[in-house]
N, C-alpha and C positions, 0 to 999 in steps of 0.2 A: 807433299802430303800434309793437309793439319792434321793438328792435335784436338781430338772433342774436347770443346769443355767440359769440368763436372756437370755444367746444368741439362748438355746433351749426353752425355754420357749416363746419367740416371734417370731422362728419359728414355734414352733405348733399352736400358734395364728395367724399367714400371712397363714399356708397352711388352717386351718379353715376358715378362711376369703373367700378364695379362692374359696376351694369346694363351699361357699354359695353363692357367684358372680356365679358360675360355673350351681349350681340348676336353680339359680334365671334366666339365661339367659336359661337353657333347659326350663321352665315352662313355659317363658315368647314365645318363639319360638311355642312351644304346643299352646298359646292362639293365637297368628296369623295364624296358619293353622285352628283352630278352628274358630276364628271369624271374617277374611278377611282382616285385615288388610293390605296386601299386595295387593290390589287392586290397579292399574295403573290408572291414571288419563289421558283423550287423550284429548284434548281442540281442538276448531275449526275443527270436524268433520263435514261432511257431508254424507247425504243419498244418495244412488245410486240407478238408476230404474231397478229395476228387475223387470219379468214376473211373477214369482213364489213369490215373496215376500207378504208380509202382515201386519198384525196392529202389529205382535210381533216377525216379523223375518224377516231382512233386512239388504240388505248389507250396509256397511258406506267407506268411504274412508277418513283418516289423511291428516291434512297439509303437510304430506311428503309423500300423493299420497302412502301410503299402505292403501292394501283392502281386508276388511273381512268383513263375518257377523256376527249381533250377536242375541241374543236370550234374549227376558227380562225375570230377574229376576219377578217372580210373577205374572204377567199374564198372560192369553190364551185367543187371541182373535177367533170367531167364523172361521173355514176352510171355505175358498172363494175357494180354487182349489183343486178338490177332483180326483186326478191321481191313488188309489190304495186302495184294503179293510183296509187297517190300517186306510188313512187318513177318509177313510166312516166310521170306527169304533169310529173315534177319533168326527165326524159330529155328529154322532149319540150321542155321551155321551153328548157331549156340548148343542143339543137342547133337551135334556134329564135334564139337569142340569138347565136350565134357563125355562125350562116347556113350548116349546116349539112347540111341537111335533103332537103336531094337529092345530096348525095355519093356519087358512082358511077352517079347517073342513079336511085335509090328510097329507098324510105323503108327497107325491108329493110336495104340498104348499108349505107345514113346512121347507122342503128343498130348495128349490128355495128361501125361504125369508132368511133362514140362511143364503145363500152364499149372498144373499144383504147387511147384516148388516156386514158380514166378509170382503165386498167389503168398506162400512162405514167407518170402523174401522182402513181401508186399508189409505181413502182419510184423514179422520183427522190424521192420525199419521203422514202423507203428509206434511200437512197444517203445525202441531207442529214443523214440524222438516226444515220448510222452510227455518229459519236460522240457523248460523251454533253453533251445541249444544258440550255435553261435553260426552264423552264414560270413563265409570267406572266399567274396567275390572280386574280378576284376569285371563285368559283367560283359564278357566274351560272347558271340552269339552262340548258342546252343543248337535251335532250329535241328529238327530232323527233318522240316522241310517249313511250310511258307504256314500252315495252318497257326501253328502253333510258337511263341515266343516265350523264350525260356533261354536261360543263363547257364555256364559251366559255372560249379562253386566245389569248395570244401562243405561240409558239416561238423565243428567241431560239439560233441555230445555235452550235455551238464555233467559227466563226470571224466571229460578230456580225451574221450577217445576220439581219433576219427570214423564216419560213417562208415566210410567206404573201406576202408580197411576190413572192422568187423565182418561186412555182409561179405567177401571173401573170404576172414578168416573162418566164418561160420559155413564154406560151403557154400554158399545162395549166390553169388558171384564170380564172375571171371575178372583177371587182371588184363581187364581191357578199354580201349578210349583213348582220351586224350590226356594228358598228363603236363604239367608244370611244377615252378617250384611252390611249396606247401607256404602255410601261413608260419609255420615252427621254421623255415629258411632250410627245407633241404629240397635242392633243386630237383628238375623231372626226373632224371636219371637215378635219381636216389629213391626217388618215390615207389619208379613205376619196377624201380628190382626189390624193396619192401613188399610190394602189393604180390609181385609174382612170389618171395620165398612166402608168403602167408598161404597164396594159393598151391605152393605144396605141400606144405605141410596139411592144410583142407582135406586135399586128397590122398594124402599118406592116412592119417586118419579116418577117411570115408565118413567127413561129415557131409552132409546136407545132399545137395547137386550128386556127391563125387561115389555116398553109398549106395549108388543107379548102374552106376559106371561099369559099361562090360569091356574091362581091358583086354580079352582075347580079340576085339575090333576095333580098340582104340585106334589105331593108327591109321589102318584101312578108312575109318570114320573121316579122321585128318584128314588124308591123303585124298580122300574124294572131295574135301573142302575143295582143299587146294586147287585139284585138274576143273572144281566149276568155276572157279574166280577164275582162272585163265581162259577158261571158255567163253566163259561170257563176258568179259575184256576184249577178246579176239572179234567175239560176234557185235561186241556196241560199237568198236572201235570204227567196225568195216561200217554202219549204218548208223550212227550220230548225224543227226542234223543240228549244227547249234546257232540258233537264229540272232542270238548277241551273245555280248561277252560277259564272260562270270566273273567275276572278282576273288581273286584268292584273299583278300582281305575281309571282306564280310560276306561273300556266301555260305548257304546253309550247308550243311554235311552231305544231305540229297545232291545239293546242283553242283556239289566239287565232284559227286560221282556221275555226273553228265560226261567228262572231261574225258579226251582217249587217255585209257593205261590207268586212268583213277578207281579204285575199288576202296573198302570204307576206311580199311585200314590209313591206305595213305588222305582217305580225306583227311582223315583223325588228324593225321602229323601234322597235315597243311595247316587245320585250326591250331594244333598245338604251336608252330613255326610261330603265328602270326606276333606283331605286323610285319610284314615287308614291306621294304623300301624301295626296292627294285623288283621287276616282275624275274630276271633272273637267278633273283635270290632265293627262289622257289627249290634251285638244285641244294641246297642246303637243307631240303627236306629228306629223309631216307627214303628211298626209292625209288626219289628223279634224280634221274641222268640226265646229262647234254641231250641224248636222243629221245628221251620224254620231252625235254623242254623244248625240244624243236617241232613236238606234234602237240603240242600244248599253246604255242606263242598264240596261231592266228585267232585263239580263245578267250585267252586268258587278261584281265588287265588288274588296278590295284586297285 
């Protein structure tokens, strides 16, 4: 057996050094795509008037006059503008969610005051964003479907609040969507149980949304969410034709709910999950199991 030299012996020591710099920066890369780091900071935005826009989707334009829109992390304010059965499907869950749904004694009522409070929702986010705020993007695709490009962001306000926060705590939103960590470093999980205790306290309170709320069928309201996303899960599942494959990395929120056993919530995660690196890493989303991922492969790619 030799003896190393020093001049081998503190080369096996610099190239061991190496490889663990080497780890240390792959792991370290794996936690910015996992927990957003990479987030842009845009300062001195402002809002633009759109027709179509709302309390959670809205175009902005940069001090350097570019313009896009973006989509808040975390909340969903009530649909003010009902163009198609998705967005009727998407009205219907939300005054299903906030126990709505017999408001003034119909379903007629119940909708006409949804679109009021979605209209609400619409003016103070107006109001908040009078001056000019700060946009804190990674620019994630948004997409609620192929028309339209638009981004998930934070809004930080000119006086430090978050958007989306407020329009929950005021009532006008649900603690719902996609979620990651904030631009202030508190990962999704910390966010998106901020967002919900604000959204109890809302309804403790009977601000906005929640002074509608007939809590003798709250639950009932729920519970009938719940048995139509199964139903109709059950029924797309059986008659999906899917002519190619979706990419769980950049499809839109629609085409992840192409997928069998996908409904929006887990599309949400999927967006929030991304990127994957593997198409199996998709089970590291809440709600796929081994046996989703097995009715999902012959669809799915990255």
């Amino acid at each position: 057996m030799t003896t190393p030299t020093p001049r081998r012996l503190i080369s096996k020591i610099t190239n061991f050094t190496i490889c663990r710099i080497l780890l240390l920066i792959f792991f370290v890369s794996l936690s910015v795509n996992a927990y957003g780091a990479d987030l842009k900071m845009i300062e001195g935005c402002r809002a633009i008037d759109a027709d179509w826009s709302d309390g959670d989707s809205f175009p902005v334009e940069t001090p350097n006059k570019e313009k896009f829109t973006v989509r808040l992390y975390g909340a969903d304010t009530l649909e003010s503008t009902v163009t198609n059965t998705t967005d009727a499907r998407r009205l219907r869950a939300q005054r299903r969610y906030f126990g709505i749904t017999k408001a003034d004694g119909s379903s007629q009522a119940s909708i006409k005051l949804s679109k009021q409070l979605g209209d609400e929702a619409t003016i103070l986010r107006k109001q908040l964003l009078a001056q000019p705020f700060t946009v804190y993007t990674g620019f994630a695709d948004a997409r609620g479907d192929r028309r339209y490009k638009r981004y998930y962001a934070f809004i930080k306000l000119s006086d430090g609040r978050d958007l989306a926060s407020v329009l929950v705590e005021k009532g006008l939103a649900r603690a719902f969507g996609v979620y990651r960590k904030t631009w202030d470093n508190r990962d999704a999980k910390t966010y998106q149980a901020s967002l919900k205790d604000l959204e109890m306290l809302a309804a403790k309170k009977e601000r906005g949304i929640w002074a509608h709320t007939d809590w003798d069928d709250f639950i009932s309201a729920r519970e009938s969410q719940r048995e139509e996303d199964r139903l109709v899960s059950m029924a797309l599942d059986s008659n999906k034709v899917i002519t190619e494959s979706i990419s769980i990395n950049t499809s839109s929120r629609d085409e992840l709910m192409q997928l069998p056993g996908i409904g929006e919530t887990t599309a949400n995660a999927i967006i929030e999950g991304r990127p994957f690196k593997l198409v199996t890493d998709i089970t590291k989303v809440r709600g796929i199991g081994p046996k989703t991922l097995e009715k999902l492969k012959p669809y799915i790619t990255l």
